[in-house]
C-alpha positions as CSV (number, residue, x, y, z in Angstrom):
1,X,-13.2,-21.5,-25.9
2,X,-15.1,-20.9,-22.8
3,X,-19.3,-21.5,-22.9
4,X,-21.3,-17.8,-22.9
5,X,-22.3,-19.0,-19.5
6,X,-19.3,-19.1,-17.9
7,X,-17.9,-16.0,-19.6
8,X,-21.3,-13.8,-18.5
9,X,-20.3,-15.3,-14.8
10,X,-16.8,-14.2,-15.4
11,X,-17.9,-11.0,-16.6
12,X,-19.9,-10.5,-13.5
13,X,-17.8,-11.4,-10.8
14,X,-15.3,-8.7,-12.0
15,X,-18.2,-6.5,-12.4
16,X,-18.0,-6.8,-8.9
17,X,-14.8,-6.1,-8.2
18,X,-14.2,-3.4,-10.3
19,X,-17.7,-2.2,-8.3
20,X,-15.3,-2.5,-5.1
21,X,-12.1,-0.8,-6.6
22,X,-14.5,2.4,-7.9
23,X,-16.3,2.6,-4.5
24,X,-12.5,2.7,-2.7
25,X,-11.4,5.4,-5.9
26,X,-14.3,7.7,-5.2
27,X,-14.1,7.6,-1.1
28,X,-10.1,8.2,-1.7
29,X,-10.6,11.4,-3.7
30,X,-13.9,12.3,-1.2
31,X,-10.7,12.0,1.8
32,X,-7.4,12.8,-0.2
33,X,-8.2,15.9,-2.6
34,X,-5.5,16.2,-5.2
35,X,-5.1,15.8,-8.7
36,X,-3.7,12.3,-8.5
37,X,-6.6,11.0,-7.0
38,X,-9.1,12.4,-9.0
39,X,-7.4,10.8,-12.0
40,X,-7.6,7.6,-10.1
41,X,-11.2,8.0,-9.5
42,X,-11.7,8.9,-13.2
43,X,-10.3,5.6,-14.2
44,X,-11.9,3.5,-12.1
45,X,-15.7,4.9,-13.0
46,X,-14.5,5.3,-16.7
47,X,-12.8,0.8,-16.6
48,X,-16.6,0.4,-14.7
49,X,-19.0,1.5,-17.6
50,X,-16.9,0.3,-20.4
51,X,-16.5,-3.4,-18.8
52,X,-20.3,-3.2,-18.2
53,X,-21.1,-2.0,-22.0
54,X,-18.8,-4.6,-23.4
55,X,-20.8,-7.5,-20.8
56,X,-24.1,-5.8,-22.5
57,X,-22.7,-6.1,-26.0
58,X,-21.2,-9.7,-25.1
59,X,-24.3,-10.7,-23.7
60,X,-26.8,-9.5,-26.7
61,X,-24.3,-11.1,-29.2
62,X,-24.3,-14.3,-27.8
63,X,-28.4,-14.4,-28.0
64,X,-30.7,-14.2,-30.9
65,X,-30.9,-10.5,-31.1
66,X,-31.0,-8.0,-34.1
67,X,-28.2,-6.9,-35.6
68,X,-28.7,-3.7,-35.4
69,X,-29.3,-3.3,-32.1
70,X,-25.8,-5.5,-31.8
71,X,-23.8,-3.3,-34.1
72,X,-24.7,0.0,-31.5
73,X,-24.1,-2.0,-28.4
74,X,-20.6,-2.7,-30.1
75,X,-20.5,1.0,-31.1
76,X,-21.1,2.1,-27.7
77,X,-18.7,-0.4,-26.4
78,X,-16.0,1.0,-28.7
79,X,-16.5,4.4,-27.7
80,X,-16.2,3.9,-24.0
81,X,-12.8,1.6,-24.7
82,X,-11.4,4.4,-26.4
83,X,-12.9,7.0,-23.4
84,X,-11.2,4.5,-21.3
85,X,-7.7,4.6,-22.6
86,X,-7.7,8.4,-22.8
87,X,-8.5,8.6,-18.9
88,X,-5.4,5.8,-18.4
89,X,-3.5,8.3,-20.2
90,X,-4.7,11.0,-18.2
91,X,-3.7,9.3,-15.4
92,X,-0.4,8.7,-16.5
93,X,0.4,12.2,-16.9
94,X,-0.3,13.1,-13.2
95,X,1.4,10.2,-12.2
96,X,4.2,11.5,-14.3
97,X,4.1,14.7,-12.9
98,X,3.6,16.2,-16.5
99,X,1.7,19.5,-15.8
100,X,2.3,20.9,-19.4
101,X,-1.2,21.7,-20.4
102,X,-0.6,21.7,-24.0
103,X,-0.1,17.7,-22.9
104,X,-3.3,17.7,-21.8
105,X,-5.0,19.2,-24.6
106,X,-3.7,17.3,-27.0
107,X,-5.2,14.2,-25.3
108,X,-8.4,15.8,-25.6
109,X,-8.4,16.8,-29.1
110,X,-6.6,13.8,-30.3
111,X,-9.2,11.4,-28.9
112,X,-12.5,13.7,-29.9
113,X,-10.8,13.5,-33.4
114,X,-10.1,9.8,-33.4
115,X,-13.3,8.9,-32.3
116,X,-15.4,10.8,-34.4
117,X,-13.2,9.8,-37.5
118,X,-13.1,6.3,-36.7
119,X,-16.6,5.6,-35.0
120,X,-18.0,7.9,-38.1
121,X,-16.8,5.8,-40.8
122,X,-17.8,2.6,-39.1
123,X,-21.7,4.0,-38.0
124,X,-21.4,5.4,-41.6
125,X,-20.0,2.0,-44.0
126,X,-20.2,-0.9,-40.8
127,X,-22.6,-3.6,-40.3
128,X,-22.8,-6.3,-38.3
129,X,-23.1,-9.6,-40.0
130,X,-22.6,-13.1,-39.6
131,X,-21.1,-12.7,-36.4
132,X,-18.7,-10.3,-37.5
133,X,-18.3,-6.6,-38.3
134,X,-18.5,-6.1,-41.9
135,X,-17.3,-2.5,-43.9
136,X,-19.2,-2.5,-47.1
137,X,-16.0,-0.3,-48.5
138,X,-12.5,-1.3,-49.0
139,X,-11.8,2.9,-49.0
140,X,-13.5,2.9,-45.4
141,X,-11.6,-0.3,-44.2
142,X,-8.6,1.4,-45.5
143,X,-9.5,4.2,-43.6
144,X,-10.4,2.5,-39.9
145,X,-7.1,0.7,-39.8
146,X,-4.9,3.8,-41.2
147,X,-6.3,5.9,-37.9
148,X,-5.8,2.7,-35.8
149,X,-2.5,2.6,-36.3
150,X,-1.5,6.7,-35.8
151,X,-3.8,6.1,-32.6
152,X,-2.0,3.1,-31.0
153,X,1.3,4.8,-32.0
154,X,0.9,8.2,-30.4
155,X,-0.8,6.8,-27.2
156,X,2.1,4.0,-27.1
157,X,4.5,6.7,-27.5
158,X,2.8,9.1,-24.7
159,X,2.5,5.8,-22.8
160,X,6.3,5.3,-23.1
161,X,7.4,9.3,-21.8
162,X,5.0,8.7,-18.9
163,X,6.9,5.7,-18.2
164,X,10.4,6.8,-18.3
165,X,9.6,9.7,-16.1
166,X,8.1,7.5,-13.6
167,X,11.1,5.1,-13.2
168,X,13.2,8.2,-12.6
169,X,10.8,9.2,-9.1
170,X,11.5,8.4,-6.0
171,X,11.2,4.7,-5.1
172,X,8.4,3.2,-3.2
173,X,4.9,1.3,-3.1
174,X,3.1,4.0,-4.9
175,X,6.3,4.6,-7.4
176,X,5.5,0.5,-8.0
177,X,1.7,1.0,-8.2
178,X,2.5,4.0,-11.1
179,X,5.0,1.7,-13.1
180,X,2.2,-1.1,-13.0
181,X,-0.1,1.2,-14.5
182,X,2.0,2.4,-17.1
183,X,3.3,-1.0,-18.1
184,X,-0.2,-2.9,-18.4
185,X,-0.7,0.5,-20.2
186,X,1.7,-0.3,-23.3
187,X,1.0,-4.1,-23.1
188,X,-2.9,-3.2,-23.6
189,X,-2.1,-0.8,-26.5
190,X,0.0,-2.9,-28.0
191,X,-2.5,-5.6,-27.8
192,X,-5.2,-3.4,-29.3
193,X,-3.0,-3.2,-33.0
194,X,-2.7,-7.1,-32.8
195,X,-6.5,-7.3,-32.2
196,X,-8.2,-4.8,-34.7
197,X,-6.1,-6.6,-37.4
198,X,-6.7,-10.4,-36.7
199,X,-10.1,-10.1,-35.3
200,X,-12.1,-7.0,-35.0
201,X,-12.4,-6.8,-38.9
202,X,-11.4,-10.3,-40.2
203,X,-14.6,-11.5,-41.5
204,X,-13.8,-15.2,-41.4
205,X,-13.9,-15.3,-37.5
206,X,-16.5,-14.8,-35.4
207,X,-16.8,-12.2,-32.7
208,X,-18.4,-14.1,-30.1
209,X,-15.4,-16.8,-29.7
210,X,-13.3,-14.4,-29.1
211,X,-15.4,-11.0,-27.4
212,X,-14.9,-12.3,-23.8
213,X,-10.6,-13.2,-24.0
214,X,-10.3,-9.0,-24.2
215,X,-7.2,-9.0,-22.0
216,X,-8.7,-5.4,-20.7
217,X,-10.7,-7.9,-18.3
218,X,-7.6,-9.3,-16.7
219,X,-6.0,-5.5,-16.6
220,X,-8.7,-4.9,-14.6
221,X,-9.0,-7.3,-11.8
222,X,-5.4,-6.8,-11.3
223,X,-5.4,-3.5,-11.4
224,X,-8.4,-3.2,-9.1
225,X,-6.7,-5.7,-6.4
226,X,-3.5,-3.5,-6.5
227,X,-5.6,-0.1,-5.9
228,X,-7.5,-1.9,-3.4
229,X,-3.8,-2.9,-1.5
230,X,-3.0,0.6,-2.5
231,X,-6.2,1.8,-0.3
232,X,-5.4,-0.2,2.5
233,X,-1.8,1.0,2.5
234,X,-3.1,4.5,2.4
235,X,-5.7,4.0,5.0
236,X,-7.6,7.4,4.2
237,X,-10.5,6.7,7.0
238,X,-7.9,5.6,9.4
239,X,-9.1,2.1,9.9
240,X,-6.0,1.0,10.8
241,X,-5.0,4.0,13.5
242,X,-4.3,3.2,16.9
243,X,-5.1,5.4,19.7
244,X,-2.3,7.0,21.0
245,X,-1.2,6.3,24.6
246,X,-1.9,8.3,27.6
247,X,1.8,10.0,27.9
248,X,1.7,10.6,24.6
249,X,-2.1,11.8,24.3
250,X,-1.7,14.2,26.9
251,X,1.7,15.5,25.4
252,X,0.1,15.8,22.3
253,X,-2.8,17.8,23.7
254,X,-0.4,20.2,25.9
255,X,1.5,20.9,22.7
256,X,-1.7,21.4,20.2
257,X,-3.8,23.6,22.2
258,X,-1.0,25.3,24.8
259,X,-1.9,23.5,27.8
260,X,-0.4,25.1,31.5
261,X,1.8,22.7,33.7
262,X,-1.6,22.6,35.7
263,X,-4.1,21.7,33.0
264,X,-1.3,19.0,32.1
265,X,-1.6,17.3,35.5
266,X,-5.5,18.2,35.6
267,X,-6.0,16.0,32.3
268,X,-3.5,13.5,33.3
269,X,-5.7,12.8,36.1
270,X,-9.2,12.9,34.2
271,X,-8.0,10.3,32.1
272,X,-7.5,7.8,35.0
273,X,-10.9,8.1,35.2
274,X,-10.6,10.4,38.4
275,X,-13.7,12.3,40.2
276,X,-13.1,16.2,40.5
277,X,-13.2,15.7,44.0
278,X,-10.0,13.1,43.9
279,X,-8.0,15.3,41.5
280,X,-8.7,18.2,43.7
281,X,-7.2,15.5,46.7
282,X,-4.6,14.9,45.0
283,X,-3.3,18.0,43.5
284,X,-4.2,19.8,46.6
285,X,-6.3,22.2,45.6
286,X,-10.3,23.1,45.9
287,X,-13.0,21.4,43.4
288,X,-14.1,24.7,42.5
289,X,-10.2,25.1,41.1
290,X,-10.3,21.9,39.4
291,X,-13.7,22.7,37.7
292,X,-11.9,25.6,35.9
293,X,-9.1,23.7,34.7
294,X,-11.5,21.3,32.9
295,X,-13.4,24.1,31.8
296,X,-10.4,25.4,30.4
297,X,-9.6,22.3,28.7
298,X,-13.0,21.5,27.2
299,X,-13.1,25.6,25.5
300,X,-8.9,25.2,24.2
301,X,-9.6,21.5,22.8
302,X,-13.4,22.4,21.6
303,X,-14.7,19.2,23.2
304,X,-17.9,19.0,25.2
305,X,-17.5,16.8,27.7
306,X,-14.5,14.5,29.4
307,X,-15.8,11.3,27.3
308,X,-15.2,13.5,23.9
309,X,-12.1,15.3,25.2
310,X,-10.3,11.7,26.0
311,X,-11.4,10.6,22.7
312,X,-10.1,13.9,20.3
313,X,-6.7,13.9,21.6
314,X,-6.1,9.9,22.3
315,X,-7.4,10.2,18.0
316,X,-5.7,13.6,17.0
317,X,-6.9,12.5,12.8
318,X,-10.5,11.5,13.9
319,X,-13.5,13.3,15.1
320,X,-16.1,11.9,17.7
C-alpha cells in the first residue's frame, strides 16, 4: 500500500485538476447556456467538494485525531459521494435526452430517502473504531446494506437506460464523451456494492489502507482530461478562431449589415489601410463623398472607428 504522504500528494495534484476541469465547466455553461452544460457544470463543482471532503477525512484518519471528529468527516464524505452520484445521474439523463420529469423527480426523492435512511441509521448506531466503522446493531447493519443494495440496483439500472439511449444518437466526439460518462458510470456503481461489503463495514480491515485506492479518484482525472479535450474541441471563447480574410470579411460585412456596391468598394479600400483622400483618388469621387460612406459604415456595423470596424467583421463571433 502507498505511504499517507504520497497518497495526500496524490490527492492534491488531482485536486488540482479537477480545480481546472470545474473552472472550464463553469466558463462553458457562463458561454454555452443549455441544459447539458449546466449538468456538466453540476458535476464538476459536485466531483470537486466530495474529492476534497474525502482528502479531509483521509487526511484526519491517517493522524492522531478523535474519533468522533473522524466518524463526521466520514459522514460528510459519504453524503457528498452519494450527492455526487445523483448529479452523474443527472447528467446522464440530459445526455440521454430523457426530459420525462417524473425521471427527474424520482432521482430527487430516491436520493433524499436513501440518504436520510442510510446516513440516519449509521449517525444513529455507527462509530468509528479501531480504524474501522463499527454498527453497534446487527438490525442496523442489516439495515445499511439492505438499502445499499436497492440503491446500487436502481442507479445501475437508470445508469444502463441512459446508456442504451446514448449508443443509439448520432455518432461523434461528444456521442463518445456521453458513452464515457455513462460507462465509468456503471463500473463506479458496480464498484460501490463490491466495496461497502469487503471493506466499508468489515471490521477486521482497516480503513486507512484502503481510503485512498477509491477508484472515484481515477474516474476523475480521466474524466476531467476528457472534458478538458472536450473544452478545447468546443472552443467556447474562440481561442482557436482565425480571422477571416479580406474577401471574405468584406463579403461577410456586405451581407450582415446590407452594404451598397459603393460601401463594398469604400471598405475594401479602408482595409488596405488607404487615406480618405486615396480612396476618394481612386474611386473618383470627392473626400467629402467618401466621408459618408464610412459614416455609413461605422452607424450599419455599430463600430466606432476604422480600427474597430476591421476588427468586428474580420471576427464576426468576437467583440473588440
Amino acid at each position: 500500500m502507498l505511504s499517507s504522504d504520497v497518497n495526500n500528494f496524490i490527492y492534491i495534484g488531482i485536486i488540482i485538476v479537477g480545480t481546472v476541469a470545474m473552472t472550464l465547466s463553469c466558463i462553458m455553461n457562463i458561454k454555452v447556456k443549455d441544459a447539458g452544460q449546466r449538468g456538466l457544470e453540476l458535476f464538476f463543482i459536485t466531483m470537486f467538494v466530495y474529492v476534497v471532503s474525502d482528502f479531509v477525512a483521509y487526511y484526519f484518519l491517517c493522524n492522531d485525531t478523535s474519533q468522533k471528529v473522524i466518524f463526521a468527516l466520514i459522514t460528510v464524505s459519504d453524503i457528498m459521494s452519494i450527492l455526487t452520484i445523483t448529479t452523474w445521474q443527472y447528467l446522464l439523463f440530459l445526455m440521454a435526452g430523457i426530459k420525462k420529469r417524473g425521471a427527474y423527480i424520482f432521482l430527487m426523492v430516491f436520493t433524499v430517502a436513501y440518504t436520510l435512511f442510510a446516513e440516519g441509521i449509521s449517525a444513529v448506531f455507527g462509530s468509528y473504531d479501531d480504524g474501522s466503522i463499527q454498527l453497534g446493531s446487527s438490525f442496523a447493519r442489516g439495515f445499511i446494506e439492505g438499502s445499499s443494495i436497492v440503491y446500487g440496483i436502481v442507479f445501475i439500472g437508470m445508469g444502463i437506460s441512459c446508456l442504451v439511449r446514448i449508443l443509439r444518437q448520432e455518432k461523434g466526439f461528444k456521442n463518445t464523451v456521453d458513452i464515457i460518462f455513462a460507462v465509468t458510470f456503471l463500473a463506479y456503481m458496480a464498484w460501490i456494492q463490491y466495496w461497502d461489503f469487503t471493506v466499508w463495514y468489515n471490521s477486521s480491515e482497516s480503513l486507512s489502507e484502503h481510503y485512498g485506492a477509491d477508484p472515484v479518484l481515477l474516474i476523475y482525472v480521466i474524466l476531467s482530461l476528457i472534458f478538458c479535450i472536450y473544452f478545447m474541441k468546443q472552443d467556447p471563447l474562440k481561442i482557436t478562431e482565425t480571422e477571416l480574410t479580406k474577401e471574405d470579411a468584406v463579403n461577410y460585412a456586405v451581407e450582415h449589415y446590407s452594404l451598397s456596391n459603393r460601401e463594398e468598394e469604400v471598405l475594401s479600400l479602408v482595409f488596405e489601410g488607404k487615406s480618405n483622400q486615396d480612396i476618394a483618388e481612386e474611386l473618383f469621387i470627392s473626400e467629402n463623398t467618401v466621408k459618408r460612406h464610412i459614416n455609413s459604415i461605422l452607424k450599419k456595423t455599430e463600430a466606432k472607428n476604422r480600427h474597430e470596424l476591421i476588427f468586428k467583421i474580420r471576427n464576426p463571433k468576437k467583440r473588440p
